[in-house]
C-alpha positions as CSV (number, residue, x, y, z in Angstrom):
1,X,0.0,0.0,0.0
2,X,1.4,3.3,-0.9
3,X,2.3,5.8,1.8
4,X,1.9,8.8,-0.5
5,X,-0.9,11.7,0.2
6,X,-3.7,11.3,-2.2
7,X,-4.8,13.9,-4.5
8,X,-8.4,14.9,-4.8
9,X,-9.5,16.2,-8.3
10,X,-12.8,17.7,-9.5
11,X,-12.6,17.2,-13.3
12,X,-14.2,15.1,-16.1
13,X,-11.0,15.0,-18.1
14,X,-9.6,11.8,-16.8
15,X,-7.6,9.2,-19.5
16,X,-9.8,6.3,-20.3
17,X,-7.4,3.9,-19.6
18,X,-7.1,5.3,-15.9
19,X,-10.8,4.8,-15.6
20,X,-10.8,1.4,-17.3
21,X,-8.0,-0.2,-14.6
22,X,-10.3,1.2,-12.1
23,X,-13.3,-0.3,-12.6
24,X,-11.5,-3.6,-13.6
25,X,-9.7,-3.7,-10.6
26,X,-13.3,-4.0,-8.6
27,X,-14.7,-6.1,-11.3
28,X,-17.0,-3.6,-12.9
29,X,-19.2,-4.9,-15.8
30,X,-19.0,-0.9,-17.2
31,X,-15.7,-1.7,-17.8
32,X,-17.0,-3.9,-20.8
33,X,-18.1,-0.9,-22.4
34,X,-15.2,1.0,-22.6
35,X,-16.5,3.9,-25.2
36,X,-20.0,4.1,-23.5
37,X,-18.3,4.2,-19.7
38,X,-15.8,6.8,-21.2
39,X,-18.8,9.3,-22.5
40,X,-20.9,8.3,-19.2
41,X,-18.2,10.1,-16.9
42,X,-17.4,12.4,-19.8
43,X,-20.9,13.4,-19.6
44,X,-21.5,13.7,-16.0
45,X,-22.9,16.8,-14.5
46,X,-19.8,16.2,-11.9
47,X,-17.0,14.0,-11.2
48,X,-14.1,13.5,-8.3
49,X,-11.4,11.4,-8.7
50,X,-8.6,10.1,-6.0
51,X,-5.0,9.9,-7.2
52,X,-2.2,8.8,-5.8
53,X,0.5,10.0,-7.6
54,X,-0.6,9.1,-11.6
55,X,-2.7,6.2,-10.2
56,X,-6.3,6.8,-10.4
57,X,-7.5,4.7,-7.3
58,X,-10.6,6.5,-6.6
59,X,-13.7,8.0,-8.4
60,X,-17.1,9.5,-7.6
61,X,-19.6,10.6,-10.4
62,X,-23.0,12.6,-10.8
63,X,-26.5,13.1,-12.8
64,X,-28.3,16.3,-11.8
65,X,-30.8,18.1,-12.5
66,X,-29.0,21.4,-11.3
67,X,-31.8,22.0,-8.4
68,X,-33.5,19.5,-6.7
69,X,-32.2,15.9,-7.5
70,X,-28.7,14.7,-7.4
71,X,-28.1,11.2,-8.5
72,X,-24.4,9.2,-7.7
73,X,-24.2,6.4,-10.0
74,X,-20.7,5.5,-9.5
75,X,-18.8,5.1,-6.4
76,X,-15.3,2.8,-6.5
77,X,-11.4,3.1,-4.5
78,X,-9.3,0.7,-5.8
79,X,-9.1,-2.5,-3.3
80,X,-5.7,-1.7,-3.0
81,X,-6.3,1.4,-1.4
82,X,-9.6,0.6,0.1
83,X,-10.0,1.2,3.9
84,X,-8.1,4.3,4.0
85,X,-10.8,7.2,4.0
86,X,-10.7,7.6,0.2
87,X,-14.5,6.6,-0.4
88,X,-15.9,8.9,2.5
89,X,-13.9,11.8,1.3
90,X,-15.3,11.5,-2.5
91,X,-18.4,11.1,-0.9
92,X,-17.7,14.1,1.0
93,X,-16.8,16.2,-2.4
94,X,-20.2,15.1,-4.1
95,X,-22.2,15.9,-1.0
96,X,-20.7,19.1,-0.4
97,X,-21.2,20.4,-4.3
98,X,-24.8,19.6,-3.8
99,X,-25.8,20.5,-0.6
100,X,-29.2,21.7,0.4
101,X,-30.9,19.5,-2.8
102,X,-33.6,18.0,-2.0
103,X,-32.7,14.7,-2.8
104,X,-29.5,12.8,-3.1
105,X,-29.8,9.5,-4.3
106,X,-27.5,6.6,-4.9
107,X,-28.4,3.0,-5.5
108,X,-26.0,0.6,-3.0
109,X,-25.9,-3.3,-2.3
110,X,-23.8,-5.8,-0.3
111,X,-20.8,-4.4,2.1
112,X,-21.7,-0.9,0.3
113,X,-24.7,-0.3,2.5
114,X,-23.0,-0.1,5.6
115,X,-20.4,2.2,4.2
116,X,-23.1,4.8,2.8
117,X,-24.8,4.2,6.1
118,X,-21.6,6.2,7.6
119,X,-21.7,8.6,5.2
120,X,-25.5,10.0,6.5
121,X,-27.1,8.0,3.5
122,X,-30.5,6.0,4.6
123,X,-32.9,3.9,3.5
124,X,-35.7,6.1,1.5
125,X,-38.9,4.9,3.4
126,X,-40.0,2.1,2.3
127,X,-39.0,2.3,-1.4
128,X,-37.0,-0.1,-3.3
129,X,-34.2,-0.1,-6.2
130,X,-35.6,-1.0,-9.2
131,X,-34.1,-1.4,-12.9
132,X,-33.3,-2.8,-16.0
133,X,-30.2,-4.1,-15.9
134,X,-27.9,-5.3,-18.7
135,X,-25.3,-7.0,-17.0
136,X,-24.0,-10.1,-15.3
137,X,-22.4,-9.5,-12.4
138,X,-25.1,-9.0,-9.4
């Protein structure tokens, strides 16, 4: 694990085969689609990314509406530099851009519940996640 300070960035320009390591490295399915997962964060109303030195180990994205509804599709650290406070500081970066919206929403399953759980996220009543999905990894 690398001792180096991580360096937090707020921009969409990011080299696609940064992101594509990343979201190998955790077994992403985007990572599949590597032109469609490049113009996803690309097109994103706001991204964060983690770097330790020119290592992309961490990224956070958003979908807005500009006013009232943030969505956070993707959320991934590296595994190799999971555990260090990486997650909860991207986390930190999306929430702070758009605090005061009425709703921020984010879609999480498995060991990721408990970790937006520390992050102030809850349950939304009693709603549930719904899609269509076209992948084959959950």
């Amino acid at each position: 694990m690398s001792q180096r300070s991580i360096e937090y960035r707020r921009t969409r320009d990011i080299p696609l085969d940064s992101i594509l390591a990343l979201y190998r490295a955790n077994a992403w399915s985007a990572a599949d689609k590597p032109d469609a997962l490049g113009r996803a964060i690309a097109n994103s109303d706001f991204v964060v990314s983690a770097w330790d030195a020119a290592e992309l180990v961490g990224l956070g994205n958003a979908l807005s509406d500009g006013h009232l509804v943030v969505y956070y599709p993707h959320l991934l650290v590296a595994p190799s530099h999971q555990g260090r406070g990486i997650g909860r500081q991207l986390v930190g970066m999306l929430n702070q851009r758009y605090e005061g919206f009425h709703q921020q929403v984010l879609v999480a399953e498995g060991k990721a519940i408990a970790f937006y759980e520390k992050c102030g996220f809850a349950r939304a009543g009693r709603t549930r996640s719904m899609w269509i999905y076209q992948g084959d990894d959950h």
